[in-house]
N, C-alpha and C positions, 0 to 999 in steps of 0.2 A: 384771834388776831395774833399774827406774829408780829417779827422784825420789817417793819415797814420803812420804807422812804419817807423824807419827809415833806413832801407835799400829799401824801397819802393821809400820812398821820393828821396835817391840818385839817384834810379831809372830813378823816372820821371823826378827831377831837369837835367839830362844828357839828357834825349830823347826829351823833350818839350822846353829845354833852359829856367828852370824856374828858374829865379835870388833868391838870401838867402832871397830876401823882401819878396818876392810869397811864399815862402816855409815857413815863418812864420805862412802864414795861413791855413795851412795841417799841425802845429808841438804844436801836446797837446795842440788844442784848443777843446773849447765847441762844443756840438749838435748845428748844423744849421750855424755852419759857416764852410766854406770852400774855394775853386777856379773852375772858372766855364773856360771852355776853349774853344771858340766861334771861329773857323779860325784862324786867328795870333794874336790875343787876348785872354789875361787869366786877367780874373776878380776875385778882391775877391768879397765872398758877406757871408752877418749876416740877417739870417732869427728867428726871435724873433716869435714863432706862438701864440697868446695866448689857453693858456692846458683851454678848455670850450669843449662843448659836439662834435664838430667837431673834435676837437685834438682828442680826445679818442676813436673817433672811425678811424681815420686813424695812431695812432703811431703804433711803429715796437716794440716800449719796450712792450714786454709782459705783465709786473707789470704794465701797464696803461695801457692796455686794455679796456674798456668799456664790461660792462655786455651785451649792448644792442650788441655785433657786433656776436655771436654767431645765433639769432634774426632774422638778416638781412640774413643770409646766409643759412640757412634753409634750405634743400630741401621739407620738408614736407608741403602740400598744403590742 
């Protein structure tokens, strides 16, 4: 779970039994952090990627895109 709204978040804090600690980290936090929720375990986690030539061509923000990922995807042979 990421950065959630918060009728979202009352949501899932009701249906998952996620305590105000856990909800801290799904409430207007940064990209790459969030709660991972594994069985009767809910993890936070902070993933730092460093933005080098693999970051750009996997982000989702459009404005970082890489030139090259238009390239890769090609159908032209």
């Amino acid at each position: 779970m990421l950065n959630q709204a918060a009728t979202d978040r009352a949501e899932l804090a009701r249906l998952l039994n996620i305590s105000d600690n856990q909800l801290s980290y799904i409430t207007n936090v940064d990209f790459g952090r969030g709660l991972i929720k594994c069985g009767s375990a809910i993890v936070p986690f902070m993933d730092v990627f460093p933005k080098n030539r693999l970051y750009k061509l996997m982000t989702t923000k459009l404005s970082e895109r890489s030139d090259e990922v238009p390239a890769l995807f090609s159908t032209a042979r």
